[in-house]
PyMOL commands that place a pseudoatom at each C-alpha (Angstrom):
pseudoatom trace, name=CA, resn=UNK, resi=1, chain=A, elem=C, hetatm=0, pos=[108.076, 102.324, 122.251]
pseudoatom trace, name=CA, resn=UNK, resi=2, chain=A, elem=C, hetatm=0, pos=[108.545, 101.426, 118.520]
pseudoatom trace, name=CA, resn=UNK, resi=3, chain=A, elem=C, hetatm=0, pos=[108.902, 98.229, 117.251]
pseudoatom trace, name=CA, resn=UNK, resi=4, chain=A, elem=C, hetatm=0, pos=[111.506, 97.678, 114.907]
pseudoatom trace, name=CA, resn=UNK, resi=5, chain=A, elem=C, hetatm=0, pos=[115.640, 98.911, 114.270]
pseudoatom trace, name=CA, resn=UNK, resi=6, chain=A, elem=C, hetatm=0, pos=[117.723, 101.620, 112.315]
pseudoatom trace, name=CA, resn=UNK, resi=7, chain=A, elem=C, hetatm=0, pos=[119.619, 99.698, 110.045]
pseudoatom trace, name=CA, resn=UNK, resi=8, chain=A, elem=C, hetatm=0, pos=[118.531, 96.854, 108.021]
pseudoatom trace, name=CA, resn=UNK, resi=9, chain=A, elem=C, hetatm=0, pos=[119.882, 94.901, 104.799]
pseudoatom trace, name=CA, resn=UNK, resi=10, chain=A, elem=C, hetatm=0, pos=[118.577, 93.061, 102.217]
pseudoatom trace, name=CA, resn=UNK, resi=11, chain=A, elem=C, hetatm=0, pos=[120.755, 90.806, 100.198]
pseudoatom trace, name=CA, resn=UNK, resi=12, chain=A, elem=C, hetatm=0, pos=[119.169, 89.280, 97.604]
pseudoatom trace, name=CA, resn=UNK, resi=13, chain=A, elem=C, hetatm=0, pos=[117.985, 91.893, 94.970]
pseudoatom trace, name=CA, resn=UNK, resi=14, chain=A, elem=C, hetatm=0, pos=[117.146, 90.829, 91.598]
pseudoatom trace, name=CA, resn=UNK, resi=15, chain=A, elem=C, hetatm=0, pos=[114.499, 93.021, 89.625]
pseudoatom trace, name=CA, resn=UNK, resi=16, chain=A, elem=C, hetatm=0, pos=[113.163, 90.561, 87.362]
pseudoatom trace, name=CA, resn=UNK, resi=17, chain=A, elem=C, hetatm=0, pos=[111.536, 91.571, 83.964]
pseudoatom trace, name=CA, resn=UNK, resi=18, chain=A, elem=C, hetatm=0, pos=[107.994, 92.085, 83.679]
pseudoatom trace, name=CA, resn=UNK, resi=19, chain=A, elem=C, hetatm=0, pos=[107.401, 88.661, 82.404]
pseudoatom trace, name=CA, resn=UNK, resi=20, chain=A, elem=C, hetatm=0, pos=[104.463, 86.608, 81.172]
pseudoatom trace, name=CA, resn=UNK, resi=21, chain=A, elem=C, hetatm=0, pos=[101.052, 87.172, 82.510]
pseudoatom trace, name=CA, resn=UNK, resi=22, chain=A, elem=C, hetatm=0, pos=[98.325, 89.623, 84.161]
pseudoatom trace, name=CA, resn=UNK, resi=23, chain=A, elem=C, hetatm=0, pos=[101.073, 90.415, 87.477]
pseudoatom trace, name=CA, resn=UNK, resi=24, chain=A, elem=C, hetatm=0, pos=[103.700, 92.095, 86.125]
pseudoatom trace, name=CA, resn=UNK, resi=25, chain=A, elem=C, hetatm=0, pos=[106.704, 91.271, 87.663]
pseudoatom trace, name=CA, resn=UNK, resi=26, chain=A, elem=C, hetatm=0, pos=[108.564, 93.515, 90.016]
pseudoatom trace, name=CA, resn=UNK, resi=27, chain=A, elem=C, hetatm=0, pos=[110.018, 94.205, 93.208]
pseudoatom trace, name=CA, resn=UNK, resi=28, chain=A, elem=C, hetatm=0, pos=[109.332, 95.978, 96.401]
pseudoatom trace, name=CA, resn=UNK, resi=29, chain=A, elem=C, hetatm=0, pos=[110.115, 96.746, 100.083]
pseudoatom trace, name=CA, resn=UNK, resi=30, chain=A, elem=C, hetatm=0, pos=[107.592, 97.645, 103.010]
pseudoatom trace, name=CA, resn=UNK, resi=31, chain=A, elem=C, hetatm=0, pos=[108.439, 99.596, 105.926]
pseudoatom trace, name=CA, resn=UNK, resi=32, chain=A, elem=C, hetatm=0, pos=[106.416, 99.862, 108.851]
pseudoatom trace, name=CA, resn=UNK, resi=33, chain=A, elem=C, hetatm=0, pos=[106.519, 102.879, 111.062]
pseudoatom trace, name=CA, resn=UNK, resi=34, chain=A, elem=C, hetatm=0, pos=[105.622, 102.050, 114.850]
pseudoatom trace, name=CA, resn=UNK, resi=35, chain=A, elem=C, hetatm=0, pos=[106.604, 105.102, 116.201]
pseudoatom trace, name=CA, resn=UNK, resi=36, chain=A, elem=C, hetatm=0, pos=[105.751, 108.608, 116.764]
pseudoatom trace, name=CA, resn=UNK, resi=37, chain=A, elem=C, hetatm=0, pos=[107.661, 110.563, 114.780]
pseudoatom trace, name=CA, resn=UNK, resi=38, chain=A, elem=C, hetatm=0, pos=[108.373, 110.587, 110.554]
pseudoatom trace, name=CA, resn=UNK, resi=39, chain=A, elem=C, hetatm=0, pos=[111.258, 108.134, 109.487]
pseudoatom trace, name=CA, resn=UNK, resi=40, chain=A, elem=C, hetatm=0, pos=[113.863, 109.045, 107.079]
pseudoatom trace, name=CA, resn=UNK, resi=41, chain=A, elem=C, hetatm=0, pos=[115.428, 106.280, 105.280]
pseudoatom trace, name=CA, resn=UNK, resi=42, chain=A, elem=C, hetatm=0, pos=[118.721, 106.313, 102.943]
pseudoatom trace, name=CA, resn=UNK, resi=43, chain=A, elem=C, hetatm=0, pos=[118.853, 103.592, 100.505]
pseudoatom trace, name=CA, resn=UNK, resi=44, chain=A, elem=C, hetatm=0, pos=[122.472, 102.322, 99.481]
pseudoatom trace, name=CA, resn=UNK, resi=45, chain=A, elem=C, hetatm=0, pos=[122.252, 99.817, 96.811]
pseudoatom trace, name=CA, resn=UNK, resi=46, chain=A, elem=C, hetatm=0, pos=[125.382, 97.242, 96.204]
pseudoatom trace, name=CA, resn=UNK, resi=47, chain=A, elem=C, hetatm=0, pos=[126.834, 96.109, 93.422]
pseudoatom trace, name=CA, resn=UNK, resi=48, chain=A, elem=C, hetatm=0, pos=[129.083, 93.054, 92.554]
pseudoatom trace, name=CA, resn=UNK, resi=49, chain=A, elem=C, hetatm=0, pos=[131.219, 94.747, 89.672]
pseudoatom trace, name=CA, resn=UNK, resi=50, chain=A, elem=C, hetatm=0, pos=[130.771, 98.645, 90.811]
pseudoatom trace, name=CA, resn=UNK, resi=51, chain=A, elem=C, hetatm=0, pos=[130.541, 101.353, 93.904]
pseudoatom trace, name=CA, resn=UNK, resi=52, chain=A, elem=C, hetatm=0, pos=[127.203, 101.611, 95.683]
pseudoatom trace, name=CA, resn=UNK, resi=53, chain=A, elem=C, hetatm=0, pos=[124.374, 103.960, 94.759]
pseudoatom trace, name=CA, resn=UNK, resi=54, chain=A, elem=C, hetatm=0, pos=[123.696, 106.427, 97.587]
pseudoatom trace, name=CA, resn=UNK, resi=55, chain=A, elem=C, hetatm=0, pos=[121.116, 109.160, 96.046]
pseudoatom trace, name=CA, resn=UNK, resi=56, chain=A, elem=C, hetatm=0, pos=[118.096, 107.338, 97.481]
pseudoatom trace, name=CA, resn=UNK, resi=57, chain=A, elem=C, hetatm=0, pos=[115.843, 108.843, 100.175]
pseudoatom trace, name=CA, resn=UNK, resi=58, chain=A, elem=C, hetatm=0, pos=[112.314, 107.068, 101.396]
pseudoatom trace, name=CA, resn=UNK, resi=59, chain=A, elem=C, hetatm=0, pos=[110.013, 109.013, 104.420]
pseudoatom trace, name=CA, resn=UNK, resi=60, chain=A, elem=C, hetatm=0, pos=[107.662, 106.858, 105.805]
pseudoatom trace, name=CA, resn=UNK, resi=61, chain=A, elem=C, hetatm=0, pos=[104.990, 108.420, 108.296]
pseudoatom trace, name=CA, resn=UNK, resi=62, chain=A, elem=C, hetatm=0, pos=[104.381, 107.684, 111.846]
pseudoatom trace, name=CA, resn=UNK, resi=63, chain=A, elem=C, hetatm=0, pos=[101.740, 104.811, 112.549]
pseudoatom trace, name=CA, resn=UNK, resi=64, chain=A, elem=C, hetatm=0, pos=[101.963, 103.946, 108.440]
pseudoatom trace, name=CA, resn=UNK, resi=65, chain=A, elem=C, hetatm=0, pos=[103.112, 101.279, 106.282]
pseudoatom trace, name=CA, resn=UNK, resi=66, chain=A, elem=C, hetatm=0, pos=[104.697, 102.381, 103.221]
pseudoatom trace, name=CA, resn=UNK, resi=67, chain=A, elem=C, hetatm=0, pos=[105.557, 99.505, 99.533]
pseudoatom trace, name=CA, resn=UNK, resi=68, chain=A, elem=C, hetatm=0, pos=[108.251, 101.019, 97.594]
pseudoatom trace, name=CA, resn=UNK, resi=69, chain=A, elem=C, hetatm=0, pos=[108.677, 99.463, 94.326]
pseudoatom trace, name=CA, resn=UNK, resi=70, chain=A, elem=C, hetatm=0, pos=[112.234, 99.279, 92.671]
pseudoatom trace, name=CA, resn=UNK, resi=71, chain=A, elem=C, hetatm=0, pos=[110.934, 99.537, 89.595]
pseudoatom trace, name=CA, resn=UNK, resi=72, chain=A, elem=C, hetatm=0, pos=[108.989, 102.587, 90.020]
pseudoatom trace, name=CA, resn=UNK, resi=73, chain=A, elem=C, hetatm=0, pos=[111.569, 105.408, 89.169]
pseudoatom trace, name=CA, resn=UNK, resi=74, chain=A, elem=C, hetatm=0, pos=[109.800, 108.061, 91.309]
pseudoatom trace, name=CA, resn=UNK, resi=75, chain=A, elem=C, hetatm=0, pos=[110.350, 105.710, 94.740]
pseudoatom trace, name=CA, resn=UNK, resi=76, chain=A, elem=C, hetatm=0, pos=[113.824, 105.299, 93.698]
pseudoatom trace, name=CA, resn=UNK, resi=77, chain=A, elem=C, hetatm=0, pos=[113.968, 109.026, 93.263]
pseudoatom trace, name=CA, resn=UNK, resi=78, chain=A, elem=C, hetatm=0, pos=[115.021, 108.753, 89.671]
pseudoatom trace, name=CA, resn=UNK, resi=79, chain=A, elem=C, hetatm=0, pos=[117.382, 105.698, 90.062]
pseudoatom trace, name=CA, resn=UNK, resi=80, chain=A, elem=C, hetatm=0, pos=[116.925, 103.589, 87.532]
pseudoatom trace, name=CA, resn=UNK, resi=81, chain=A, elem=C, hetatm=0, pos=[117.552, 99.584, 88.292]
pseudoatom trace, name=CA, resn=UNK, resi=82, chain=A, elem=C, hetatm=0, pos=[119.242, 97.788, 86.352]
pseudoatom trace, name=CA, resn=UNK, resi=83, chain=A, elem=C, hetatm=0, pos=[117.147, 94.326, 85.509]
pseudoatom trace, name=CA, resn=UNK, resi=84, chain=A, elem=C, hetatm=0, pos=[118.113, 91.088, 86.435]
pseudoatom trace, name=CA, resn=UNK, resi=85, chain=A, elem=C, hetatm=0, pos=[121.184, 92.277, 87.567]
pseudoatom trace, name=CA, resn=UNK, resi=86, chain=A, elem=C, hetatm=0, pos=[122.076, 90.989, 91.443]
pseudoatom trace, name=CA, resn=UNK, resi=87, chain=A, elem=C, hetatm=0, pos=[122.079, 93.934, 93.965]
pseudoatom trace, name=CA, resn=UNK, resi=88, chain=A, elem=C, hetatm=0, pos=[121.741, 94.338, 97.920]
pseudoatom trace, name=CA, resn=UNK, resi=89, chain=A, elem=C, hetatm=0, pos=[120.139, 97.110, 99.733]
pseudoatom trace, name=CA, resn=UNK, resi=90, chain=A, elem=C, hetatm=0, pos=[120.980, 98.666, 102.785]
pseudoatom trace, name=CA, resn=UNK, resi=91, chain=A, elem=C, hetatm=0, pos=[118.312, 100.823, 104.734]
pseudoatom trace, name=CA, resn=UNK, resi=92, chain=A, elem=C, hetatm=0, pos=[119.585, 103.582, 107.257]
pseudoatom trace, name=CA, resn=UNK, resi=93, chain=A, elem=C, hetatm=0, pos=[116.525, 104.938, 109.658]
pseudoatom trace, name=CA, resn=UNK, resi=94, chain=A, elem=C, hetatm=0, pos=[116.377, 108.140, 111.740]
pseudoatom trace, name=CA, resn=UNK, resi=95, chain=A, elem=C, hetatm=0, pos=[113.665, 106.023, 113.826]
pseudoatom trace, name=CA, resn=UNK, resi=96, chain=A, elem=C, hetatm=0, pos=[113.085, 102.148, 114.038]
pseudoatom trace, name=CA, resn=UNK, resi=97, chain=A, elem=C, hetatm=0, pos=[111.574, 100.562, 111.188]
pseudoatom trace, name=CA, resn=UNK, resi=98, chain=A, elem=C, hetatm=0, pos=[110.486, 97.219, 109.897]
pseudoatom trace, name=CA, resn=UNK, resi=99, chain=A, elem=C, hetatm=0, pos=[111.109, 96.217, 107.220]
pseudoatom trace, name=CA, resn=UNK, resi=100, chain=A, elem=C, hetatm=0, pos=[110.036, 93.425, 104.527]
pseudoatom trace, name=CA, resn=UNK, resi=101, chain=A, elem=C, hetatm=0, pos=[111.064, 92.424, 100.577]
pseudoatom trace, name=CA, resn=UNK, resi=102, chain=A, elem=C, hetatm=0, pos=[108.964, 91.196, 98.505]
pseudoatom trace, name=CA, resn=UNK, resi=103, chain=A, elem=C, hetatm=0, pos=[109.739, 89.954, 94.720]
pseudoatom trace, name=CA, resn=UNK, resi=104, chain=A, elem=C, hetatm=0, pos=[107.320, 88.836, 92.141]
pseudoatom trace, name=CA, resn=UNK, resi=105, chain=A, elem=C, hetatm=0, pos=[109.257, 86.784, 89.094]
pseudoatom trace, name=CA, resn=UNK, resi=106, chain=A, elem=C, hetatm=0, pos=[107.093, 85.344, 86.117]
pseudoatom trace, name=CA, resn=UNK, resi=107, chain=A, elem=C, hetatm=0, pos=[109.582, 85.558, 83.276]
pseudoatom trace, name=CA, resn=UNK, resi=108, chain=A, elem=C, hetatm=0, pos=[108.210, 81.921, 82.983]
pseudoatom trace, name=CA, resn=UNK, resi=109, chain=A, elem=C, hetatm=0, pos=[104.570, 80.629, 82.929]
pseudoatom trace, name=CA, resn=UNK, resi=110, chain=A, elem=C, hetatm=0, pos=[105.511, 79.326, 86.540]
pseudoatom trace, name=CA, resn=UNK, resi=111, chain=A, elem=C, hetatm=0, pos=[104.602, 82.329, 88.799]
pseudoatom trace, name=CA, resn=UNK, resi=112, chain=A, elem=C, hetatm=0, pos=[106.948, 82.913, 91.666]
pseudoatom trace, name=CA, resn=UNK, resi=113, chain=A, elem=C, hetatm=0, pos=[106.128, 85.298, 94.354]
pseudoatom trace, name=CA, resn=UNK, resi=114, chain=A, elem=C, hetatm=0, pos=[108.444, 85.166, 97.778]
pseudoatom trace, name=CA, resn=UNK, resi=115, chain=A, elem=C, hetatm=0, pos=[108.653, 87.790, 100.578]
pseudoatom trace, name=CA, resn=UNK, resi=116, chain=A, elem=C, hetatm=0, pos=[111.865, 87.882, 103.088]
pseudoatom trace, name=CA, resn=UNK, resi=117, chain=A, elem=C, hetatm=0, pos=[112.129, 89.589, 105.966]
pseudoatom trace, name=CA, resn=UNK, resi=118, chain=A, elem=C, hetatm=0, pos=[115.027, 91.754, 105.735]
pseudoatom trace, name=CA, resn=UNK, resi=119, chain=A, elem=C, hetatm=0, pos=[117.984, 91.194, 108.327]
for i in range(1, 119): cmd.bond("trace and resi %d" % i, "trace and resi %d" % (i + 1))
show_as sticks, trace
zoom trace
């Protein structure tokens, strides 16, 4: 039996500029795929001052972990990001998933790297 759920959010988006440094700065959700069979994940993003985003599909294999990065326009199949704007992110599997966020914020000298389990 898979490990993992269907539906998970994350609310606290931010994708931060690239910033000072080597590591660029960036964000990025893994998904884990326990089970037997391919998962298909829509991506809604949230907004505070407009409607969600809905035009964002992720497949992750069985047995595989997958990184998406939100600031690669090919994973967000051509959706663009805004920076350093706050967003949320809902995740909608056709198999249970798990599912981690990562950010990586250096706009500063101060490197800040956090990961969150998503709820």
């Amino acid at each position: 039996m898979a490990v993992g759920k269907k539906e998970w959010i994350v609310p606290d988006c931010e994708l931060p500029r690239e910033g000072e440094g080597e590591l660029k700065g960036h964000e990025s959700v893994i998904v884990v795929n326990d089970g037997e069979r391919k998962a298909e994940i829509r991506v809604r993003l949230y907004f505070t001052d407009k409607e969600p985003y809905e035009g964002i599909l992720w497949e992750v294999e069985p047995q595989r972990v997958r990184c998406f990065r939100m600031n690669d326009v090919k994973d967000m199949c051509g959706y663009v990001v805004p920076l350093e704007t706050q967003y949320a992110m809902k995740l909608e599997s056709s198999e249970p998933i798990v599912v981690q966020y990562g950010r990586l914020d250096n706009r500063q000298t101060n490197l800040a790297y956090y990961t969150t389990m998503a709820y």
